[in-house]
C-alpha positions as CSV (number, residue, x, y, z in Angstrom):
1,X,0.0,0.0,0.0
2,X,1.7,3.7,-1.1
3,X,1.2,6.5,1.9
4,X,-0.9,9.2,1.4
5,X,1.0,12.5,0.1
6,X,0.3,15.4,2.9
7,X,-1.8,16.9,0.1
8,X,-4.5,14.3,0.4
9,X,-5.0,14.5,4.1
10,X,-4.6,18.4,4.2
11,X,-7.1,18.8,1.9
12,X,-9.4,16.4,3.9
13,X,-8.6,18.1,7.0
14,X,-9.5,21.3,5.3
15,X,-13.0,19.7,4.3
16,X,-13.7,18.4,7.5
17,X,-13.3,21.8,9.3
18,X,-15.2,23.7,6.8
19,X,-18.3,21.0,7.5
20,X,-17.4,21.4,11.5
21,X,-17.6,25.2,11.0
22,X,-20.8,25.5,8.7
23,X,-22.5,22.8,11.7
24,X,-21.6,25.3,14.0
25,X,-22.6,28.4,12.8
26,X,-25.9,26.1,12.1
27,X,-26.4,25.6,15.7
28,X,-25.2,28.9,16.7
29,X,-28.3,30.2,14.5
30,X,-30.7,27.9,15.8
31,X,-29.8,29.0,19.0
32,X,-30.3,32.7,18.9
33,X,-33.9,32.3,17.5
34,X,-35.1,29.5,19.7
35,X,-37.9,30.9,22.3
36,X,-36.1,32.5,25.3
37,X,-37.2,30.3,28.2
38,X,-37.3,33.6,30.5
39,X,-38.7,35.7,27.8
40,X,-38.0,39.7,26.7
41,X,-35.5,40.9,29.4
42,X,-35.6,44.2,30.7
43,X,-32.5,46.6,30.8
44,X,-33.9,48.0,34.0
45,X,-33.3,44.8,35.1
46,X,-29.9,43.8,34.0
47,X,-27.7,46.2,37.0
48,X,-26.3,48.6,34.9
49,X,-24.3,51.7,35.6
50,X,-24.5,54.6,34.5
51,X,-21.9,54.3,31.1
52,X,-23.3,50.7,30.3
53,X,-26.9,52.1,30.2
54,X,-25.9,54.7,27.6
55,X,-23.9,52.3,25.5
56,X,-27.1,49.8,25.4
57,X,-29.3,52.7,24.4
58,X,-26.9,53.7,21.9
59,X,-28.6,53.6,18.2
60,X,-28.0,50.2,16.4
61,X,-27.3,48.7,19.7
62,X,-31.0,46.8,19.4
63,X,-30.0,45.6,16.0
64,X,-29.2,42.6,14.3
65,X,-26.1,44.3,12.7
66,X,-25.2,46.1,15.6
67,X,-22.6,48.9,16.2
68,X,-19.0,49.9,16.3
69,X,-17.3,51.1,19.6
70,X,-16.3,54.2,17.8
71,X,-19.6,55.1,16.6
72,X,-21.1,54.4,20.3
73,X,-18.4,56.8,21.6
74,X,-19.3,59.2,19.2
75,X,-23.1,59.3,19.2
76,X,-22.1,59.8,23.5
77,X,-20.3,62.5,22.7
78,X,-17.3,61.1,24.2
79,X,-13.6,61.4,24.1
80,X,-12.9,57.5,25.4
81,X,-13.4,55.2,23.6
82,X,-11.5,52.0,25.3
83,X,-14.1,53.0,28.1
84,X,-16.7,52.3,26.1
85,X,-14.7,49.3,25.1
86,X,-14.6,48.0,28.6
87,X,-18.3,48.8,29.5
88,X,-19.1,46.6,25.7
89,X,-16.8,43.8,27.4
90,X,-18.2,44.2,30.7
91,X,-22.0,43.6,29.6
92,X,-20.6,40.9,27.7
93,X,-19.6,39.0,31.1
94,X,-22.9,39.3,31.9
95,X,-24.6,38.8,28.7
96,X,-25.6,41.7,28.1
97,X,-24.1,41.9,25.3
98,X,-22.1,40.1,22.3
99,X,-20.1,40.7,19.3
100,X,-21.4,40.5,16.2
101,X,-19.9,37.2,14.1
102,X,-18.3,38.0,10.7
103,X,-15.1,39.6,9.7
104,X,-14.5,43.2,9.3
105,X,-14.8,46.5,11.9
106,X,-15.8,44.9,15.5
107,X,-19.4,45.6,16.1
108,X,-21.6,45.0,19.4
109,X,-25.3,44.6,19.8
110,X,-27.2,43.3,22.6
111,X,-27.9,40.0,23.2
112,X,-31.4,38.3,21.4
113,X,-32.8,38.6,25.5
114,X,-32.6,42.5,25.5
115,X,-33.2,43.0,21.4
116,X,-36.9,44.3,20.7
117,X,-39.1,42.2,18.8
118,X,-39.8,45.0,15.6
């Protein structure tokens, strides 16, 4: 029996990742549209200060697509933006919010829980 070149198993290795990756982001989907056990959340709720508040309120926040840090910081009129960096990373932690999958510019939006149903 003659070995397999590298080529041959790279290029299945390649192939099985890519169907691993597409499963995922598959499940990933499902996921953020299945029925929240605990329903629409409430910001009010969520224990926010007084920087993480703005930054949820911020415009494109509530939205699929979501928002950049540096637009947040700008529509607060602000000259900080790791701040608003940290407050993004902080309502992360407690899921709040979460980045927005895909390549390019990071962008934040809040999690499916605190989205509005429009």
């Amino acid at each position: 029996m003659e070995p397999r070149s590298a080529t041959a198993d790279g290029s299945a290795f390649a192939r099985f990742l890519r169907t691993l990756s597409a499963a995922a982001l598959e499940l990933a989907q499902e996921l953020e549209t299945a029925p929240l056990g605990q329903g629409q959340r409430s910001l009010d709720d969520a224990g926010l200060g007084s920087l993480q508040r703005q930054v949820a309120e911020a415009p494109g926040m509530d939205s699929d697509q979501g928002v950049s840090p540096r637009q947040i910081t700008q529509y607060l009129e602000r000259g900080d933006e790791p701040n608003v960096r940290g407050a993004l990373e902080r309502m992360r932690d407690r899921g709040v919010t979460e980045l927005v999958p895909g390549p390019g510019p990071q962008r934040w939006r809040l999690t499916a829980a605190y989205r509005c149903d429009d």
